[in-house]
N, C-alpha and C positions, 0 to 999 in steps of 0.2 A: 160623117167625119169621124165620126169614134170606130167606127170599122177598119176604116185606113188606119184609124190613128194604133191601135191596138194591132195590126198586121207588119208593122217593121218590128214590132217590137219581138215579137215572137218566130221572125226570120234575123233575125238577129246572132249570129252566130257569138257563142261567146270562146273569140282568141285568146282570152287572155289565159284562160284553161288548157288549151291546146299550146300554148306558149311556155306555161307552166311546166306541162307534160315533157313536152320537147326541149325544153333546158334545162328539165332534170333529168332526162336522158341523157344529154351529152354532158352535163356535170361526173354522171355515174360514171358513163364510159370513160370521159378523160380519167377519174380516180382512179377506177379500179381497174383501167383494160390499157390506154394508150400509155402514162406515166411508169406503172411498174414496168411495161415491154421495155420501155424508153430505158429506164433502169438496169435492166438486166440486154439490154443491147450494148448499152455502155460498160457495162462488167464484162461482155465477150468481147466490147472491141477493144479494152484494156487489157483480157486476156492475149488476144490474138498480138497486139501489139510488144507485150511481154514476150511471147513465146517466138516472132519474129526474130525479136534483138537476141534471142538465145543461137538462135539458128544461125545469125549475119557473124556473133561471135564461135560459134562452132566452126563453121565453116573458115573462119581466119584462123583458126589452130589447126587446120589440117595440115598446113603445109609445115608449118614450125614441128610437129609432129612428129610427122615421116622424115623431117631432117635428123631431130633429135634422132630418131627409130637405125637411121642410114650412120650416124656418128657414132652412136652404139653398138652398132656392128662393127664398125672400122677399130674401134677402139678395143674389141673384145679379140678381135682378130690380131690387133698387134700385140695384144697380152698374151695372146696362145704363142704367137711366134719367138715373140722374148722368151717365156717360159721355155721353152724348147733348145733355144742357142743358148740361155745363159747356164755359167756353170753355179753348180752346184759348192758347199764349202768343203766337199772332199776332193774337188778337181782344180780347188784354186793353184793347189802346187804345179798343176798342168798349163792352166796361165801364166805362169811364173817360167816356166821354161817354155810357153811359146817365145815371149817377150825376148826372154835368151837368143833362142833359136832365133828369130827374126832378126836381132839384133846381130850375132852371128853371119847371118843369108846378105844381109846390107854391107858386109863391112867392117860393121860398127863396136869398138871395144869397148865393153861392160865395165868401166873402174868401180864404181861399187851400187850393188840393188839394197835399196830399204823401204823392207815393206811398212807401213805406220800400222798400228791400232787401227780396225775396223768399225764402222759406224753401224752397228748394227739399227734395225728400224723392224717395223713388223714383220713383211712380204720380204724385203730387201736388204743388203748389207751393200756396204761404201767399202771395196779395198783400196787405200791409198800405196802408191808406192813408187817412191822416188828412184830412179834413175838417173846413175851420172856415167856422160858414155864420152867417145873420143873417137871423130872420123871428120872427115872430110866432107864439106855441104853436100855434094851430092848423096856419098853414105847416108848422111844425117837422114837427107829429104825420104830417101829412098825406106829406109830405118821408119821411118813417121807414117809414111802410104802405107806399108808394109802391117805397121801395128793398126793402123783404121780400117786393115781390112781383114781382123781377125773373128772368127765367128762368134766371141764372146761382147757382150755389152763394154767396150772400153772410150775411158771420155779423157783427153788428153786436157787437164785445166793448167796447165802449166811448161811453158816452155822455154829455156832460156840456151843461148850460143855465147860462148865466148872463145875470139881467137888470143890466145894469150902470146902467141908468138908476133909479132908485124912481116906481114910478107909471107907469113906462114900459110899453109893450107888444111892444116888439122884445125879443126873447131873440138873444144870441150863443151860440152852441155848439160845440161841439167832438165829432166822431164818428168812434168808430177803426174803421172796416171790412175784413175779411179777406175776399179772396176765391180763391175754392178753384178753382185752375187746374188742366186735366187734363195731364198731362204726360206719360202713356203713348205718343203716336203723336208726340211731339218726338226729334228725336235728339239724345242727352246727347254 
């Protein structure tokens, strides 16, 4: 019996050594090998998530972009073209006697031109100048086409009729016209 008894003993494997081994093995690996990956997976997929939302936002400015890009053009385009038809402050007497002349071509008699004080501004001047004239509605209208289709920047802010006769067909009027001088190639 002591032979038996003495032979488990020594087939005996001892697990708890092999048990030891092997959960300090996966202790080690979760510290040092699965945890930091985990770590630095979660830093790229925060990168990658970051750099996403840059791209969703990128891509939503494209289009505001190219509009701006297309408005700036249109914009630059109609400054060249103003620049070009507006007059200059040595040709304003030349506006002065379109307005004449127009007036003139309609009909329309001149009782008296006042030019006001100009508004001068950086790029731009304001000429104001009051017209008081004497014709017949049609004249008038024709007189008003006439000056809105002159090649110079002109803004009619003011316009008034009055028939002082009853039954009459002369209108008197009064018309306050601005015109918009280029003043970039003047020396201030």
């Amino acid at each position: 019996m002591s032979a038996t008894a003495k032979m488990p003993e020594r087939r005996a494997p001892r697990s708890w050594l092999i048990t030891a081994l092997l959960a300090s093995l996966a202790v080690a690996y979760v510290s040092f090998v699965f945890v930091p990956a985990q770590a630095e997976i979660t830093t790229l997929r925060g990168r990658l998530n970051e750099r996403r939302q840059h791209i969703l936002q990128a891509s939503g400015l494209v289009l505001p972009v190219e509009q701006a890009v297309q408005h700036l053009a249109k914009t630059k385009q109609i400054s060249a073209n103003w620049h070009a038809a507006a007059p200059n402050p040595a040709q304003l007497s030349q506006c002065f006697a379109s307005l004449s002349a127009e007036a003139k071509a309609a009909g329309v008699a001149i009782e008296r031109f006042d030019p006001k004080d100009s508004t001068e501004m950086q790029v731009l001047a304001q000429q104001v100048v009051t017209v008081h004239f004497q014709g017949a509605f049609a004249q008038v209208f024709d007189f008003v086409r006439r000056l809105e289709q002159l090649p110079a920047t002109i803004w009619i802010g003011e316009l008034r009729l009055n028939n002082d006769q009853p039954g009459g067909l002369s209108l008197r009027g009064e018309l306050n016209v601005t015109i918009f001088v280029d003043r970039a190639d003047s020396a201030d």
